[in-house]
N, CA and C atoms as a LAMMPS dump frame, in Angstrom:
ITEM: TIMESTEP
0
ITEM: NUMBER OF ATOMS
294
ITEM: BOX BOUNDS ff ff ff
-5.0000000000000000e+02 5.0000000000000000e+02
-5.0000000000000000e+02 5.0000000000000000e+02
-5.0000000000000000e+02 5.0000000000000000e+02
ITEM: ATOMS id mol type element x y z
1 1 1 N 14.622 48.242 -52.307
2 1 2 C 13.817 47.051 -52.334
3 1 3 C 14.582 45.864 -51.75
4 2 1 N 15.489 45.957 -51.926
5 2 2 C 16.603 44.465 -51.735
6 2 3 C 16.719 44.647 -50.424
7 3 1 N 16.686 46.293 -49.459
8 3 2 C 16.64 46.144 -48.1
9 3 3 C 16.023 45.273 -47.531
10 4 1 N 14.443 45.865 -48.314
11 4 2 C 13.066 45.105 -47.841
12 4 3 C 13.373 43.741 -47.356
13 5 1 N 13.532 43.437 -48.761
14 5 2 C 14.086 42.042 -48.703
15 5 3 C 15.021 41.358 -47.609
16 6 1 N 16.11 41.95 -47.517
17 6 2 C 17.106 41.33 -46.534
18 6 3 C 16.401 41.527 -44.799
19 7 1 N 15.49 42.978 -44.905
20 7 2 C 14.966 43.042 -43.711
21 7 3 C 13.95 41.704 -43.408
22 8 1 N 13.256 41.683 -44.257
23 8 2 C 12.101 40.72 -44.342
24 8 3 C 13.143 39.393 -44.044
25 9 1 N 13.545 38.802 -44.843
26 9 2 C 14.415 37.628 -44.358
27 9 3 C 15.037 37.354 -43.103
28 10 1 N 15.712 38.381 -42.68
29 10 2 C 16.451 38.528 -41.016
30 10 3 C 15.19 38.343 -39.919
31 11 1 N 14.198 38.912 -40.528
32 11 2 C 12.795 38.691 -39.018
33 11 3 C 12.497 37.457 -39.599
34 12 1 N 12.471 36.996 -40.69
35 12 2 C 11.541 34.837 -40.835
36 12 3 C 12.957 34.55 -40.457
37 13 1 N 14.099 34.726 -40.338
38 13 2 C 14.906 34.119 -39.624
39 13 3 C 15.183 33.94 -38.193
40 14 1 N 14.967 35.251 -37.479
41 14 2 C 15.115 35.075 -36.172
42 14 3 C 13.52 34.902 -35.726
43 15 1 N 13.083 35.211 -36.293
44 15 2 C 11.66 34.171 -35.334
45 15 3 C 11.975 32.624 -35.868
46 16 1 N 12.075 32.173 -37.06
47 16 2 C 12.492 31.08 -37.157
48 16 3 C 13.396 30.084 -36.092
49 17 1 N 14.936 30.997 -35.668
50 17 2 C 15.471 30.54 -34.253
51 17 3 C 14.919 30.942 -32.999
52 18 1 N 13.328 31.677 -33.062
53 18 2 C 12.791 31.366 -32.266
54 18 3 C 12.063 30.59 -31.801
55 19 1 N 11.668 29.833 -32.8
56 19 2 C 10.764 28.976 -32.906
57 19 3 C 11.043 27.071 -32.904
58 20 1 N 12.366 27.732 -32.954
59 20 2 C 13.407 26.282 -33.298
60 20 3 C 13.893 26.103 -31.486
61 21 1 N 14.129 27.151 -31.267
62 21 2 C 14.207 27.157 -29.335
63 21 3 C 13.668 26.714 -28.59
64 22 1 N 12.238 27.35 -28.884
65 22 2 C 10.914 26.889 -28.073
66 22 3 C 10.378 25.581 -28.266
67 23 1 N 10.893 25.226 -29.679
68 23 2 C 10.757 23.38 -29.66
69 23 3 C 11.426 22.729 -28.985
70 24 1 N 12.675 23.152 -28.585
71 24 2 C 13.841 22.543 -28.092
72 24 3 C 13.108 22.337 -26.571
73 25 1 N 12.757 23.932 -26.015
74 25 2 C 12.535 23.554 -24.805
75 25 3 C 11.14 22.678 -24.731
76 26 1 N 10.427 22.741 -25.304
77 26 2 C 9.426 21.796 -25.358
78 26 3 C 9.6 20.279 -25.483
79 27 1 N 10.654 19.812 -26.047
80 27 2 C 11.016 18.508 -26.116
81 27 3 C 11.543 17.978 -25.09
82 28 1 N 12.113 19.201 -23.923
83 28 2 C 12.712 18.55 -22.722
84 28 3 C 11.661 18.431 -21.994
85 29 1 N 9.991 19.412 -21.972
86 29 2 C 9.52 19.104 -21.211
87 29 3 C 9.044 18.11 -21.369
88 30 1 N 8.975 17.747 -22.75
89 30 2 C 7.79 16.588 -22.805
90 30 3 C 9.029 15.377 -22.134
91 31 1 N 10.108 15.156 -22.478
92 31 2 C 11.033 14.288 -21.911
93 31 3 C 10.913 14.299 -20.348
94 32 1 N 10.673 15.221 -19.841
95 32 2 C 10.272 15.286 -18.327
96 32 3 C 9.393 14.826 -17.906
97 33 1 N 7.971 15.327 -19.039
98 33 2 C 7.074 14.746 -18.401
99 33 3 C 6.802 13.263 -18.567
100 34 1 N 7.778 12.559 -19.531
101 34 2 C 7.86 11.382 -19.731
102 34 3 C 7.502 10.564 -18.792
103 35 1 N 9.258 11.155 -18.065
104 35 2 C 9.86 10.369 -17.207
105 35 3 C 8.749 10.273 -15.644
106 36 1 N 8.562 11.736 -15.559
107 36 2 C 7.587 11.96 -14.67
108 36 3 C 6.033 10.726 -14.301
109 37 1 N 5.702 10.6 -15.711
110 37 2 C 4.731 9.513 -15.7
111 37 3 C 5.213 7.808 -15.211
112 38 1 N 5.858 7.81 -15.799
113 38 2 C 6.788 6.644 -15.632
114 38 3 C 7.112 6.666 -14.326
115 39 1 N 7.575 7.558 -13.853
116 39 2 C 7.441 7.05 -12.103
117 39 3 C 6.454 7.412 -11.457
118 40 1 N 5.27 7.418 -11.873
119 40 2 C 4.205 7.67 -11.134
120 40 3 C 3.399 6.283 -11.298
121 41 1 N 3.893 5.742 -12.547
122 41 2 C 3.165 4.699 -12.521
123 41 3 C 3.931 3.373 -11.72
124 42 1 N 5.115 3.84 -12.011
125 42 2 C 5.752 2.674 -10.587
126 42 3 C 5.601 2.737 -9.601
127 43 1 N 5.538 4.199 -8.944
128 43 2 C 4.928 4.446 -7.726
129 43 3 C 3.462 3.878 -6.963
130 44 1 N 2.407 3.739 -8.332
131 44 2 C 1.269 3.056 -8.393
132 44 3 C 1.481 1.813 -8.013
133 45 1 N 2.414 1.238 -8.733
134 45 2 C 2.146 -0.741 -8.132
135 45 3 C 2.911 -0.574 -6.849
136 46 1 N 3.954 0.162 -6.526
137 46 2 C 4.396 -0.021 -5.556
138 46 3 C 3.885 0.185 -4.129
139 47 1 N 2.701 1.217 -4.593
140 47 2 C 1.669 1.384 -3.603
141 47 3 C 0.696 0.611 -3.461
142 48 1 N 0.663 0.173 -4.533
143 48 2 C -1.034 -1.138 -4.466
144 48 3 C 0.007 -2.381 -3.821
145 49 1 N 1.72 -2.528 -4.219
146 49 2 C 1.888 -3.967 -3.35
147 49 3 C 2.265 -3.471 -1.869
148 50 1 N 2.195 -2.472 -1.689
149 50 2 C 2.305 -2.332 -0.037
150 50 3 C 1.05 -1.884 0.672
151 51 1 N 0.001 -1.711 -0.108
152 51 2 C -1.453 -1.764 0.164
153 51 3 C -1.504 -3.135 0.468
154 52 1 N -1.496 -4.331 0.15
155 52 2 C -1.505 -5.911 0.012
156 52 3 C -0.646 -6.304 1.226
157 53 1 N 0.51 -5.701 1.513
158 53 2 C 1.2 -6.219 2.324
159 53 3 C 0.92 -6.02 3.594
160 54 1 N 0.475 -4.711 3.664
161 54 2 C -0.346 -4.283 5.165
162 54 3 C -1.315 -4.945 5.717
163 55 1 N -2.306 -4.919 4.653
164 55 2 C -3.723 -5.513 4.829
165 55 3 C -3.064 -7.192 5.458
166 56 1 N -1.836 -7.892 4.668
167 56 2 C -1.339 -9.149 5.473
168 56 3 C -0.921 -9.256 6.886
169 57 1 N -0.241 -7.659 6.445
170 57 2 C -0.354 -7.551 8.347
171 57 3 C -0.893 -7.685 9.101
172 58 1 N -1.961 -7.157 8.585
173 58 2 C -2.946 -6.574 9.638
174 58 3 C -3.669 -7.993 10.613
175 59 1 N -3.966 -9.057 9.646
176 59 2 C -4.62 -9.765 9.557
177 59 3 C -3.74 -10.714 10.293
178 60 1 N -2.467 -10.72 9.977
179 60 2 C -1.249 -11.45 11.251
180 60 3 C -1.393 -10.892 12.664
181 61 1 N -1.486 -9.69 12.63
182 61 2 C -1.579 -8.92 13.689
183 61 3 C -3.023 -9.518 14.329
184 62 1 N -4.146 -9.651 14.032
185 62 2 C -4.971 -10.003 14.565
186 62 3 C -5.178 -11.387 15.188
187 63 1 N -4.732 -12.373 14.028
188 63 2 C -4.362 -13.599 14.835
189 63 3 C -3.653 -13.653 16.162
190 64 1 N -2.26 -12.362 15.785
191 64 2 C -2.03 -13.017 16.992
192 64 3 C -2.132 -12.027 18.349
193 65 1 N -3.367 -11.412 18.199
194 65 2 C -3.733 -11.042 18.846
195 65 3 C -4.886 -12.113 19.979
196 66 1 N -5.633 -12.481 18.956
197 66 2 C -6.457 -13.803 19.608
198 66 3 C -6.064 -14.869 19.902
199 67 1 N -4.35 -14.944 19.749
200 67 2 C -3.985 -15.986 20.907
201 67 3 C -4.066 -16.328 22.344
202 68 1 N -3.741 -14.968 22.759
203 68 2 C -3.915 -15.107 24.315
204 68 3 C -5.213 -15.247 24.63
205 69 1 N -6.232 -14.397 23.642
206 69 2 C -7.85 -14.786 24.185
207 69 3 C -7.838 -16.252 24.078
208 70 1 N -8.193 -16.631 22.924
209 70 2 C -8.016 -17.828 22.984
210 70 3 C -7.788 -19.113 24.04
211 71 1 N -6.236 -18.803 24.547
212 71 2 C -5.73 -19.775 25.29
213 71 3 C -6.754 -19.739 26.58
214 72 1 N -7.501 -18.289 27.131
215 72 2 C -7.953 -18.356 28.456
216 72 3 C -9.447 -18.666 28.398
217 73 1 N -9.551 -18.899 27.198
218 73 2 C -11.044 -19.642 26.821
219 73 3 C -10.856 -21.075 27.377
220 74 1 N -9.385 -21.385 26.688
221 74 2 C -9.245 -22.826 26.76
222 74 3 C -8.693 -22.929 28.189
223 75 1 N -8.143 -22.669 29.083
224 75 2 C -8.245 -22.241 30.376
225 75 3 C -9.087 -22.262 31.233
226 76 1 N -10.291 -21.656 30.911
227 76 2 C -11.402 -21.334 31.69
228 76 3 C -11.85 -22.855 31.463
229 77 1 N -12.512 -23.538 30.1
230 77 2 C -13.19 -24.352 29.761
231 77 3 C -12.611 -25.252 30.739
232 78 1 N -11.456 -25.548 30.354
233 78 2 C -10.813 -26.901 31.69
234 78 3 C -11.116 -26.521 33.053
235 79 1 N -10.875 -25.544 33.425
236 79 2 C -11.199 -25.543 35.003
237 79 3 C -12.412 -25.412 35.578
238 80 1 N -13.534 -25.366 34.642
239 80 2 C -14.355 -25.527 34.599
240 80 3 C -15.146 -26.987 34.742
241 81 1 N -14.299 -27.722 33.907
242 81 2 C -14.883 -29.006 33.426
243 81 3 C -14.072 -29.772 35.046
244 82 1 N -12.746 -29.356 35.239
245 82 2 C -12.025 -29.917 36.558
246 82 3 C -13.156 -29.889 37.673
247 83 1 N -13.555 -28.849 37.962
248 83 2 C -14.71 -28.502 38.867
249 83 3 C -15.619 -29.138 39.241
250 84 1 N -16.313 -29.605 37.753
251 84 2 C -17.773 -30.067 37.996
252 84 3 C -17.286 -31.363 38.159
253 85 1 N -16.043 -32.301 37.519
254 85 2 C -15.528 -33.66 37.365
255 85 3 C -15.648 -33.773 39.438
256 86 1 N -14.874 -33.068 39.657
257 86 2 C -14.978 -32.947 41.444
258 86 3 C -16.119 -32.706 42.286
259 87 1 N -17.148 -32.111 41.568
260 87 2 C -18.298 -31.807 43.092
261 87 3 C -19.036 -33.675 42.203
262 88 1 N -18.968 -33.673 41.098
263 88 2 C -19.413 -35.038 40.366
264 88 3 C -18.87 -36.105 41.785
265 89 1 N -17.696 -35.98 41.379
266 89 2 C -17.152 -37.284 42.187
267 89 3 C -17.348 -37.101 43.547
268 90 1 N -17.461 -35.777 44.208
269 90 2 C -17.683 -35.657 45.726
270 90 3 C -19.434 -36.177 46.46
271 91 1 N -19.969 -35.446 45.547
272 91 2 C -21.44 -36.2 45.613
273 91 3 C -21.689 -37.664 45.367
274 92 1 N -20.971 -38.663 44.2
275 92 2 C -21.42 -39.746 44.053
276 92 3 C -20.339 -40.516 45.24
277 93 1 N -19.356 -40.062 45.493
278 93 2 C -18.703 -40.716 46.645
279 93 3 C -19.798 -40.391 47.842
280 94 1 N -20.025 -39.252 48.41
281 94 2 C -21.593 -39.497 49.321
282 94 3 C -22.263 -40.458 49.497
283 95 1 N -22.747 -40.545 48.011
284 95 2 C -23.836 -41.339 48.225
285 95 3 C -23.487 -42.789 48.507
286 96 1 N -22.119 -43.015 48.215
287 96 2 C -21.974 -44.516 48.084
288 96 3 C -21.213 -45.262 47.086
289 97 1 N -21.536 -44.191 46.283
290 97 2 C -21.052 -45.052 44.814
291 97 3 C -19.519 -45.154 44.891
292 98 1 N -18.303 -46.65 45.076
293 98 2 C -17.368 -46.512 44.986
294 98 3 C -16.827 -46.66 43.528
């Protein structure tokens, strides 16, 4: 009977250090997956502030993209306005008008 016994005790013991193991490794995963979250969530802002920073780009980038349009608007408009200031003055000199 006392075998029984000692048998019976030796198996709630070693499943016991089995069971004491498998917590162990379970505590590292959860420590992993801790950490794991934790940089996923830094990874998150760090992606939403370089989402923000692009979009600033982008929008620099476009300005100065419409500089040069720009300038040949303002280009055109003057030589335009030079033009008509001249056939203006070539015609009213014609006619007389000093």
């Amino acid at each position: 009977m006392e075998q029984k016994e000692n048998d019976f005790e030796i198996q709630v013991l070693t499943r016991l250090a089995v069971i004491e193991s498998k917590l162990d490794d379970y505590k590292k995963i959860e420590d992993t997956t801790y950490r794991a979250y934790n940089n996923s969530k830094e990874n998150s802002k760090d992606i939403s502030n370089l989402k923000e920073k692009v979009t600033s780009l982008e929008k620099d980038v476009e300005g100065i993209k419409e500089q040069p349009r720009q300038r040949w608007f303002n280009l055109l408009g003057t030589i335009i306005s030079v033009v008509i200031t001249a056939v203006v003055t070539f015609i009213l000199a014609k006619i007389g008008i000093n």
